[in-house]
C-alpha positions as CSV (number, residue, x, y, z in Angstrom):
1,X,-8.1,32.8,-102.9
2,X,-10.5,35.3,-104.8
3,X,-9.6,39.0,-103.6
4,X,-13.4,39.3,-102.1
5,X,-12.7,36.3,-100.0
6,X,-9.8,37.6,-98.1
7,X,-11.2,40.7,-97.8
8,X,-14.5,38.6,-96.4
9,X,-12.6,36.5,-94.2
10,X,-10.3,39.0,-92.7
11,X,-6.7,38.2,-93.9
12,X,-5.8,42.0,-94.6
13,X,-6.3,42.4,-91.2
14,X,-3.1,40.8,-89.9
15,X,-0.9,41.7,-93.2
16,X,-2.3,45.4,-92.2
17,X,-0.9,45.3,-88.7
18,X,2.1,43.4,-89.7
19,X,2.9,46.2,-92.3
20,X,2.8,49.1,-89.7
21,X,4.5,47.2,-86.9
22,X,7.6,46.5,-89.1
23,X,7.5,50.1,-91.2
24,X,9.9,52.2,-90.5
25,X,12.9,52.2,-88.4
26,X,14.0,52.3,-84.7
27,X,12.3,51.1,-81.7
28,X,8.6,52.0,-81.9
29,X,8.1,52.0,-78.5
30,X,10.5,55.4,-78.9
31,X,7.2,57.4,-80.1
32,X,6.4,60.3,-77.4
33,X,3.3,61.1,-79.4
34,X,2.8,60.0,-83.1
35,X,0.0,62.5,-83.8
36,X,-3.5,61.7,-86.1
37,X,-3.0,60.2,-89.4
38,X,-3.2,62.3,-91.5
39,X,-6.0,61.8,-94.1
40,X,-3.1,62.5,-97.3
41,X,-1.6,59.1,-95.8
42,X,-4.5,57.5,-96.8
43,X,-3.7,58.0,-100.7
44,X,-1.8,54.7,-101.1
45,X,-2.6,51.9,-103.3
46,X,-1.5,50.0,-100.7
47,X,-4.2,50.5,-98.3
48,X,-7.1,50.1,-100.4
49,X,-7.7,46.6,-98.9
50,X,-7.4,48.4,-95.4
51,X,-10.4,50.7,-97.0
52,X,-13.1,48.4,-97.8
53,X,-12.5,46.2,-94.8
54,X,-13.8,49.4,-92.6
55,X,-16.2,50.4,-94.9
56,X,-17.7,46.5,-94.6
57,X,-17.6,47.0,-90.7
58,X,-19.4,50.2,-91.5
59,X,-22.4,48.1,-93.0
60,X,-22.0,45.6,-90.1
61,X,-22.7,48.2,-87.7
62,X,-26.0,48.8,-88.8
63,X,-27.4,45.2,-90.3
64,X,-27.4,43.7,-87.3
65,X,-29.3,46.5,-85.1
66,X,-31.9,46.7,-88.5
67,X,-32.5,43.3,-87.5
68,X,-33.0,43.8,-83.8
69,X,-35.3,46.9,-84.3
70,X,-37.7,45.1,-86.9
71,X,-37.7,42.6,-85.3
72,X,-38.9,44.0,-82.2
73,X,-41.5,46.4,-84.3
74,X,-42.6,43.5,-86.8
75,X,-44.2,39.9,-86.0
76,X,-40.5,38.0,-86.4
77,X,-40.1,38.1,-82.5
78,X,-41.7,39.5,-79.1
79,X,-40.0,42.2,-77.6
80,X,-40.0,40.6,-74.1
81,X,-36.8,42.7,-72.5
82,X,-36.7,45.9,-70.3
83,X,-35.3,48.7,-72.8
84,X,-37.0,51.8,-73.2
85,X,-37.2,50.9,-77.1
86,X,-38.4,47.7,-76.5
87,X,-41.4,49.1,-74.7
88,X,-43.2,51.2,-77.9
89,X,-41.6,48.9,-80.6
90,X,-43.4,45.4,-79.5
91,X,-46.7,47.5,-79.5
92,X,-45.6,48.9,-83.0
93,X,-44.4,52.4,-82.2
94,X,-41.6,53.4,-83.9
95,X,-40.5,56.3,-81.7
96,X,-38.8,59.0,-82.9
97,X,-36.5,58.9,-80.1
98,X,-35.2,55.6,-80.7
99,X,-35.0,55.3,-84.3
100,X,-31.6,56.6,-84.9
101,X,-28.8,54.2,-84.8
102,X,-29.8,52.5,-88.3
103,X,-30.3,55.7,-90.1
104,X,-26.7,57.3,-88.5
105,X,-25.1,54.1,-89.5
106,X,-26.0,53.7,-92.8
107,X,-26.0,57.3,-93.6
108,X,-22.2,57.0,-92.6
109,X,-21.6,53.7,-94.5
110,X,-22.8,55.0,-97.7
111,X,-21.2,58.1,-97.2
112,X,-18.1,56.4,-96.6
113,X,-18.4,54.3,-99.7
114,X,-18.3,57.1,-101.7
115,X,-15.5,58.7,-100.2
116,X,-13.5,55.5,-100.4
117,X,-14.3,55.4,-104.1
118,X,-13.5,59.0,-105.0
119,X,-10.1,58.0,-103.0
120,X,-9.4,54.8,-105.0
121,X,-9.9,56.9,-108.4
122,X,-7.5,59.5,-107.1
123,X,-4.7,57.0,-106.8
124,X,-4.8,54.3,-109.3
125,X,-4.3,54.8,-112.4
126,X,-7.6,54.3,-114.8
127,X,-7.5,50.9,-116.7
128,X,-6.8,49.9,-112.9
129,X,-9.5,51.5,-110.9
130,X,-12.4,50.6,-114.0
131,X,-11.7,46.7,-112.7
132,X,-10.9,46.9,-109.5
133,X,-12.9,44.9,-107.3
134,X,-12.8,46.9,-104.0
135,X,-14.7,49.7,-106.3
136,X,-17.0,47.2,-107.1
137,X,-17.6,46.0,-103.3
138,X,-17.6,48.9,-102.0
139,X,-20.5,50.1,-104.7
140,X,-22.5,47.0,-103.4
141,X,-21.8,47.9,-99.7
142,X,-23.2,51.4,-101.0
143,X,-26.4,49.7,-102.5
144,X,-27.4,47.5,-99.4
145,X,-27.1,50.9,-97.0
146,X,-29.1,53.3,-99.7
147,X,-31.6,50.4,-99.8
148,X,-31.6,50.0,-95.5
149,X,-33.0,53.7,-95.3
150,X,-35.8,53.3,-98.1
151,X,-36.8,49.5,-96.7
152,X,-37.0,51.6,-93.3
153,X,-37.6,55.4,-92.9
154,X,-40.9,56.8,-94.0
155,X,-38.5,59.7,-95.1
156,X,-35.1,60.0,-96.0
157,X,-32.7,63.2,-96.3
158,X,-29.2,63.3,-98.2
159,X,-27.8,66.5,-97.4
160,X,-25.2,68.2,-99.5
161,X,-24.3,71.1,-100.9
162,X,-25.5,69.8,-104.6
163,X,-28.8,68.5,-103.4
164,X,-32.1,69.0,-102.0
165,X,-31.6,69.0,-98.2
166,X,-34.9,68.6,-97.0
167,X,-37.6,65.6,-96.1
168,X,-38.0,63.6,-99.8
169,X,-39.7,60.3,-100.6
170,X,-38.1,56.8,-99.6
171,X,-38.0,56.2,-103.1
172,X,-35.3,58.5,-103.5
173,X,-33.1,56.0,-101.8
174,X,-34.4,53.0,-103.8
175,X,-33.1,55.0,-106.5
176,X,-29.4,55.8,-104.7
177,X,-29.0,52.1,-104.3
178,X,-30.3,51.3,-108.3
179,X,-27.3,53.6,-109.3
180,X,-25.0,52.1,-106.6
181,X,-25.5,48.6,-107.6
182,X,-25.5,49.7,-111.2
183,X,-21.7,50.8,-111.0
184,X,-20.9,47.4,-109.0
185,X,-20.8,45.7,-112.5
186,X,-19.3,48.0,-114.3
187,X,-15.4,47.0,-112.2
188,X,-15.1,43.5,-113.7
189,X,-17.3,40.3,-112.9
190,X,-16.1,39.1,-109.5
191,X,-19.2,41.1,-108.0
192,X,-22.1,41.2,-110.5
193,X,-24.3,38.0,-108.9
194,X,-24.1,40.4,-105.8
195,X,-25.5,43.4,-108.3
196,X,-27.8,41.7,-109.9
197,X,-29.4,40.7,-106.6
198,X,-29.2,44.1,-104.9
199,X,-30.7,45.5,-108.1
200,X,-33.9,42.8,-108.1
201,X,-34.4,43.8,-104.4
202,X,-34.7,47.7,-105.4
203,X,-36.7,47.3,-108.5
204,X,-38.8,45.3,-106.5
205,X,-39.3,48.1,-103.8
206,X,-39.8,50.9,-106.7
207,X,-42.5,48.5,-108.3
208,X,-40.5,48.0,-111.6
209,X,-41.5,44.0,-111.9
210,X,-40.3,43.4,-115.2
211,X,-36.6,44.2,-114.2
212,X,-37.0,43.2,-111.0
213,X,-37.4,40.0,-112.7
214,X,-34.2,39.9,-115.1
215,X,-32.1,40.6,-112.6
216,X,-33.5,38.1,-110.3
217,X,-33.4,35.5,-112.9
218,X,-29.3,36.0,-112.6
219,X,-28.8,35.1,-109.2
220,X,-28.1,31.5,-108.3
221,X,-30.4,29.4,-105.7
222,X,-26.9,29.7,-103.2
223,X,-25.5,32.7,-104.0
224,X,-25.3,34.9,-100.7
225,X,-23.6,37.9,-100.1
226,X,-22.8,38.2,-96.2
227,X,-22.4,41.0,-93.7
228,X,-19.5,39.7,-91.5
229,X,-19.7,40.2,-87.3
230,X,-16.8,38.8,-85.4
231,X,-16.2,37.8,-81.6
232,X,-13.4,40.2,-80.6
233,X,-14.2,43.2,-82.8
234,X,-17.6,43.7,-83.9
235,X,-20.6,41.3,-82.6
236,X,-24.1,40.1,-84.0
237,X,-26.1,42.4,-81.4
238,X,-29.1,39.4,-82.7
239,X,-26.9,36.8,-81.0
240,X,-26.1,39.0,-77.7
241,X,-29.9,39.9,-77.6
242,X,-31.0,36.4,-77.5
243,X,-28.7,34.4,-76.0
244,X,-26.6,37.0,-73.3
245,X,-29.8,39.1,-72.7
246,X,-33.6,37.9,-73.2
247,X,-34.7,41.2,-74.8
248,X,-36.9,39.4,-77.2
249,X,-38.3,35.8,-77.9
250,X,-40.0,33.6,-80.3
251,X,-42.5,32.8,-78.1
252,X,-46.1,33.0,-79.9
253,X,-45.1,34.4,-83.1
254,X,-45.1,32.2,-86.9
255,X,-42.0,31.3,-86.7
256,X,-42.3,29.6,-83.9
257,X,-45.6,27.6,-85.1
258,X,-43.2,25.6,-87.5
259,X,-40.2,24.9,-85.8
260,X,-37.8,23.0,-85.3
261,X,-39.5,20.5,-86.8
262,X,-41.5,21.5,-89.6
263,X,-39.1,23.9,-91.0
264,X,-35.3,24.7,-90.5
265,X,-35.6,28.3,-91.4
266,X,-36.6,29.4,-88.4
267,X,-34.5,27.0,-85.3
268,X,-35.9,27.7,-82.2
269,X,-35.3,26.7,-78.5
270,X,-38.3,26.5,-76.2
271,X,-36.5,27.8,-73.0
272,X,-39.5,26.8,-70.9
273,X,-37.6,23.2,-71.5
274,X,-34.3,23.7,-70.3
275,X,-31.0,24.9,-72.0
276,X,-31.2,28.3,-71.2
277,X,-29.5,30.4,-68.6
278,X,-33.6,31.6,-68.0
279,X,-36.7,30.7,-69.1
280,X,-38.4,34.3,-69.2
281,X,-37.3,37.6,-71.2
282,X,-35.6,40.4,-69.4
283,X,-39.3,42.0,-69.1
284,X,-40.1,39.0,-66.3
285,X,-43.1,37.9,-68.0
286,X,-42.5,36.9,-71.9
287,X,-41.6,32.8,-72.0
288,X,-38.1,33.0,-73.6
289,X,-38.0,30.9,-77.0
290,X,-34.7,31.5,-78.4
291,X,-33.7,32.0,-82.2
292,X,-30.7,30.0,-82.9
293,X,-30.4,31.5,-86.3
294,X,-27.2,33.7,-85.2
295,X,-26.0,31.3,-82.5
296,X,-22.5,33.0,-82.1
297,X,-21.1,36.4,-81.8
298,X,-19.6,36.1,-85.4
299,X,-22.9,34.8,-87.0
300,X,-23.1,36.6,-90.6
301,X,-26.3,38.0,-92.0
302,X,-27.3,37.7,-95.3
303,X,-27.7,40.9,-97.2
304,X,-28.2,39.8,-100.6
305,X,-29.2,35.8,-101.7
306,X,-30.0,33.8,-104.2
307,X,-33.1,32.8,-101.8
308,X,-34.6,36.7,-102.0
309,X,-34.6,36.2,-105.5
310,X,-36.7,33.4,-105.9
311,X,-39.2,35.0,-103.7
312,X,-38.8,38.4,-106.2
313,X,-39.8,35.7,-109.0
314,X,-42.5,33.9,-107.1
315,X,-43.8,37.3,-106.1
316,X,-44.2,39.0,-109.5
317,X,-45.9,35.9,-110.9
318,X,-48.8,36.2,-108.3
319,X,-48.9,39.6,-108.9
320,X,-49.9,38.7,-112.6
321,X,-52.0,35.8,-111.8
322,X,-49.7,33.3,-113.0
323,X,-49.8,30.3,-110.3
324,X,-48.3,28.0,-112.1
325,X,-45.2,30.4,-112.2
326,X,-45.6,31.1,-108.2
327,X,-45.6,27.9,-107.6
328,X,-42.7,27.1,-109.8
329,X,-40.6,29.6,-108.1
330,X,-41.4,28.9,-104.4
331,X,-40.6,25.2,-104.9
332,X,-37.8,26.3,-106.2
333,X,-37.1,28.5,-103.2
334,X,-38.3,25.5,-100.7
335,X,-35.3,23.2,-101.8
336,X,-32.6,25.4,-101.1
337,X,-33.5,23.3,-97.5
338,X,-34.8,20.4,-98.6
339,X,-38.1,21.1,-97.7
340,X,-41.2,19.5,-99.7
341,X,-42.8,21.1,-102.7
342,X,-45.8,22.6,-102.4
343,X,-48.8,22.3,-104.3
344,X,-50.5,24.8,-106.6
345,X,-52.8,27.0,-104.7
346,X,-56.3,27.2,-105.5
347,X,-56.7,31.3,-105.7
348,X,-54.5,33.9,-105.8
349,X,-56.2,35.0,-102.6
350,X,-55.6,38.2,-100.2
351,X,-53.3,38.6,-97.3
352,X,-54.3,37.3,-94.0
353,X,-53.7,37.5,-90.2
354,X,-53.0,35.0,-88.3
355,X,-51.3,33.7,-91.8
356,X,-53.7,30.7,-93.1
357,X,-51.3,29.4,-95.5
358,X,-53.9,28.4,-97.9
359,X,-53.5,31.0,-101.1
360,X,-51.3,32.3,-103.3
361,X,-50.8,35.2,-101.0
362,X,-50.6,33.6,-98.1
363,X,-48.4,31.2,-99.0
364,X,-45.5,33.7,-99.7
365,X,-45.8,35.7,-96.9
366,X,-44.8,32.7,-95.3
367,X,-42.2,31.9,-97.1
368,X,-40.7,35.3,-97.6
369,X,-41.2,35.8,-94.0
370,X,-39.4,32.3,-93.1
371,X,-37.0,32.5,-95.7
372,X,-35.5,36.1,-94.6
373,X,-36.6,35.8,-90.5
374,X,-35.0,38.2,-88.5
375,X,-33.3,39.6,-91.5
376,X,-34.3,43.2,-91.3
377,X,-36.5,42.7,-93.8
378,X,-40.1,42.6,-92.7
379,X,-41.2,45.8,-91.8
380,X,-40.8,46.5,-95.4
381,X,-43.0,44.2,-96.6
382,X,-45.7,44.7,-93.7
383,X,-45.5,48.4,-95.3
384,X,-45.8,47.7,-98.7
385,X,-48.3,45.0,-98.7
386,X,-50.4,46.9,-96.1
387,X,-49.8,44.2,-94.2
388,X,-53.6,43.0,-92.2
389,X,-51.0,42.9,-89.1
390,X,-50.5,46.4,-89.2
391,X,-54.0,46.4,-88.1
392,X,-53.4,46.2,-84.4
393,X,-51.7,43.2,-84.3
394,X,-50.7,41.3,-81.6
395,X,-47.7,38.6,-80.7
396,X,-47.5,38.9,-77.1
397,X,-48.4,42.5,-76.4
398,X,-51.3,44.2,-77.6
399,X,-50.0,45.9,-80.6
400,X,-51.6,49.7,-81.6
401,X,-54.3,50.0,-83.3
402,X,-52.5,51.1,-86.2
403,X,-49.1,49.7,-86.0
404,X,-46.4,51.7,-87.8
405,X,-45.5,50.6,-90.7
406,X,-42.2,52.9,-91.3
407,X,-39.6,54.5,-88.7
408,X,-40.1,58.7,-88.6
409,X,-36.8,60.3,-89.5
410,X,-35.1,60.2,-85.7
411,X,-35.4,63.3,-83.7
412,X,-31.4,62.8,-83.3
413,X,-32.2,64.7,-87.4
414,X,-34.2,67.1,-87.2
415,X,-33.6,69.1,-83.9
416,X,-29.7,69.6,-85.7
417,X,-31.0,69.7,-89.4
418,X,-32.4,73.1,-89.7
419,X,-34.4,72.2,-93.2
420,X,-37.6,70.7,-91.8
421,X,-39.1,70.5,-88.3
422,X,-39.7,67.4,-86.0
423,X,-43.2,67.4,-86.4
424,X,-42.3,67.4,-89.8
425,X,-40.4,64.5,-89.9
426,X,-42.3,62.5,-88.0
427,X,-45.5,63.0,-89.9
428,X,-45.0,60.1,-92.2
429,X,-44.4,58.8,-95.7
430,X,-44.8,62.0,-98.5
431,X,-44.9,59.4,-101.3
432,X,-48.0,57.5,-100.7
């Protein structure tokens, strides 16, 4: 077994517990009070594993609420439940108050990544740490939180001594999580597919097509790179949300219009029919269509795939006209599930809502919609294609009239960060 797979599939975990139940000598139940550990215990080869396992539930604390949120703020689902986020989000308001738990969480995870690296290069030697693979995992980990805040936050703020501490462009994350992934293949091989994807995804997002494109053209059609949830320890909130609680449906939303059985990207259960605890959301009103996409506690989510990439390809060959390409790429996409090929599209064509699916661009907002559903994705690309949907959209609720495009940097920032006000923050993107 690979050293990324046991770290993926847990088995540190009991080696971990089984080293500090057995360390030492005499009975441990003797221990009045063992104290904090202290953070010099830390510096052991030994526990390097022990590292990068927290630091992936780091990222696991947050990919699963950036899927809820967008969700709830996006066209992927109705927000049909009784929070007081759910409220402004399914009408497209991305409330200051209620934006925080993303931007905390991956703030912490990729400040934790680089604390775990500086650690690892202060206790191996260096023809050790230049190939060690938790380095290069935990630069990935690093990539996919830098790249959370930029798809996300109209704003972003890294405050440090070294650096500017104020309200800067997203872009400045995009380009955190370039260098991030970067350094992921420079520790051996074991973790460069999961690079190469990470960086096509952020090239993508900083416009840079051409090298969007090599790197995407070095990820396989099943390559995925998962965040991991587990039963016990740390749950998929999407599966809780859906299947515990009815805080958002399917009901009424493109997703929905092709399944089950047109397309097995997006499995849905029509709770109207049976086979659900309830047939309405939390809200008492919203029909509850289920996603069964993460139908567990431990479901994973896919944070980097071979599937994003062909949608990178397909995407950069409408943007220079070439259908042929496009349609090369999404059929490639389209039998990662068997589904059938599509034919060339007539035009290029222009974004629409409701989605037509009869043009170049309509046909991959489909598909990249389909293809990464409830992903955490989409507000993203509503932003950056100034989306028609933005444009007082509506899935169940009336949405705004101008629907946000981009979360405001939380007010849980700005009343503590002395740098830049609320009003401030929550005035929107500074970089266009």
């Amino acid at each position: 077994m690979k050293v990324a797979d046991m770290i993926r599939r847990g088995v540190w975990a009991p080696l971990v517990t089984l080293f500090f139940l057995t360390a030492g000598c005499g009975d441990l139940f003797d221990i009045q009070n063992p104290g904090e550990i202290l953070d010099e215990d830390l510096n052991d080869p030994n526990l390097i594993p022990v590292l990068i396992v927290g630091l992936s539930s780091d990222v696991s604390d947050f990919a699963d609420t950036q899927a809820f949120d967008v969700a709830r703020l996006t066209d992927e689902l109705a927000g049909s439940g009784s929070y007081a986020d759910t409220g402004p989000f399914r009408v497209g308001w991305a409330d200051q108050d209620y934006v925080a738990p993303v931007w905390e969480q991956a703030h912490e995870a990729r400040w934790m990544a680089e604390l775990h690296i500086a650690r690892i290069e202060s206790v191996l030697e260096a023809g050790e740490f230049a190939t060690s693979p938790y380095v290069a995992r935990a630069y990935v980990f690093e990539g996919i939180a830098h790249r959370a805040l930029g798809e996300n936050y109209c704003q972003v703020v890294y405050s440090t001594p070294e650096e500017f501490s104020g309200l800067q462009p997203r872009t400045v994350a995009f380009q955190k999580a370039v260098t991030a992934f970067t350094n992921a293949m420079s520790f051996g091989d074991e973790f460069d597919e999961a690079a190469h994807a990470g960086l096509a995804s952020v090239y993508a997002a900083l416009g840079e097509w051409t090298q969007a494109v090599q790197h995407a053209n070095q990820v396989s059609d099943d390559f995925v790179f998962d965040i991991f949830y587990d039963q016990i320890d740390n749950n998929n909130v999407m599966f809780v949300e859906t299947h515990n609680r009815h805080e958002m449906s399917a009901y009424n939303t493109y997703a929905a219009s092709v399944s089950p059985d047109f397309d097995p990207r997006a499995p849905i259960t029509n709770c109207e029919l049976g086979g659900c605890p309830n047939d309405v959301g939390a809200d008492g009103v919203t029909p509850h269509w289920r996603q069964e996409k993460y139908d567990a506690y431990g479901t994973e989510i896919p944070g980097l795939s071979g599937k994003e990439a062909r949608l990178i390809e397909a995407e950069a060959a409408l943007r220079s006209n070439d259908l042929p390409g496009f349609t090369t790429a999404i059929n490639q996409l389209r039998a990662i599930w068997n589904l059938d090929p599509i034919d060339q599209p007539a035009s290029v064509g222009a974004l629409e809502y409701p989605n037509a699916y009869d043009d170049g661009w309509s046909i991959l907002d489909g598909e990249r919609m389909l293809s990464l559903w409830i992903e955490g994705r989409r507000l993203w690309d509503l932003h950056r294609w100034d989306h028609p949907f933005l444009n007082g959209g509506t899935v169940v609720w009336d949405g705004e009239p101008r629907r946000d495009s981009c979360m405001p940097v939380p007010a849980a920032e700005c009343r503590v960060n002395p740098n830049f006000t609320c009003q401030e923050a929550a005035a929107g993107t500074i970089d266009g």
